[in-house]
N, C-alpha and C positions, 0 to 999 in steps of 0.2 A: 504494500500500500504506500502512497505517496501524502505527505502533507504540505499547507502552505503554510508559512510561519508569518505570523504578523505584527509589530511590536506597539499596542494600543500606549504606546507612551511616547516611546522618539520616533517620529519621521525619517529621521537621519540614522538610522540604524541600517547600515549597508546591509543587512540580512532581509528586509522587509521586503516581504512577497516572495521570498526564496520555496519553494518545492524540495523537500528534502524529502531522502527516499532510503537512507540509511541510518540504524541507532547509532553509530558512532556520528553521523555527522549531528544528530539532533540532540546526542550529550554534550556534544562538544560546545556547541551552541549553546545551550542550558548553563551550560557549566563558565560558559565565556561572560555569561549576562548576571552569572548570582551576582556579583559586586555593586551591579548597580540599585539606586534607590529602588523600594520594592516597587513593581512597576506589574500590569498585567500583560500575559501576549495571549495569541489569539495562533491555538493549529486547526485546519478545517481538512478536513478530509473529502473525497471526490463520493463518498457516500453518504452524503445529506447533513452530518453529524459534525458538532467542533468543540474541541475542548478549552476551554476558556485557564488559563494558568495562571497564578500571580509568583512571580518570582522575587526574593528579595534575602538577600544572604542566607540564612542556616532554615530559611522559613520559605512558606509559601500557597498556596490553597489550587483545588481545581475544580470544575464545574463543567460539565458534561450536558452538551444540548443539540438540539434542531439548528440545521446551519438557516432554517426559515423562519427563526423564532415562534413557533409551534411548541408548546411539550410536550415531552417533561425537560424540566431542567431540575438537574442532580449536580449535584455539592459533594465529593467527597470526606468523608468524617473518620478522624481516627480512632475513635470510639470514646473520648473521653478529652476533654477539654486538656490542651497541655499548656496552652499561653496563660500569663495570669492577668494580660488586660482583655477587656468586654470586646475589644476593635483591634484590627492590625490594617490601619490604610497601606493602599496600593496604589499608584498614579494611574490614572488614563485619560490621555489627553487633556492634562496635569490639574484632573480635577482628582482628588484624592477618594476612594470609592472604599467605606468598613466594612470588613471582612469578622463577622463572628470568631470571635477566639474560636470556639468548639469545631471550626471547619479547618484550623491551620495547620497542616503538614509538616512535616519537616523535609530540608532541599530532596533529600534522598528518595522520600516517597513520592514528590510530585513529579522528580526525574523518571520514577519506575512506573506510574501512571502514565507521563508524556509516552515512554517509548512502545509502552502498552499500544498506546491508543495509536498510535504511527506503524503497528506490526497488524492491529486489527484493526482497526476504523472504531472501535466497541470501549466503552469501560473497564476496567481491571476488578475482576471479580475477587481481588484478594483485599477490598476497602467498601466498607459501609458506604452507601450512597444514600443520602436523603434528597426528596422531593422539596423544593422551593418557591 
């Protein structure tokens, strides 16, 4: 499967509208962007579906929907709140967007969700999804 990567915070993010079509190249990616402020991006997959990320150093969240804004939209949940503020803002299009603590991942998991979702088009059956 193939995805588009889209970076809903900088414009000027030379990766913006890239097609990436390998896990090594979509960790690498991931892994290139933790540093920056937490920020959301955007992979869409050519079968209807996109997964929505927030990246932001050792944290981050994902959100699993309709590329037609249809639902459902699902919220990955690590089963048990681990941050201990109520919010974690994420920039897009540098409006700051709160993220429920009880939805924040850590980089590791939203990495293995992203590559999931780039191998299937589908969710990662190994994270609670809740409806939103």
């Amino acid at each position: 499967m193939k995805v588009r990567y889209i970076n809903r915070q900088d414009n000027a993010d030379p990766m913006n509208n890239t097609i990436l079509r390998g896990t090594d190249q979509l960790a690498s990616l991931l892994d290139a962007r933790r540093k920056s402020v937490p920020f959301i991006a955007e992979l869409s997959a050519d079968n209807g579906f996109q997964l929505m990320i927030g990246i932001g150093g050792d944290i981050g969240f994902a959100q699993y929907s309709r590329t037609d804004g249809e639902l459902p939209y699902l919220v990955a949940s690590p089963g048990r709140q681990r941050v201990p503020s109520r919010y974690v803002d994420f920039l897009t299009n540098n409006t700051p967007t709160p993220i429920p603590g009880r939805y924040i991942l850590n980089f590791d998991e939203v990495r293995q969700i992203a590559l999931h979702f780039l191998q299937t088009g589908d969710r990662s059956e190994a994270f609670i999804w809740e409806s939103i």
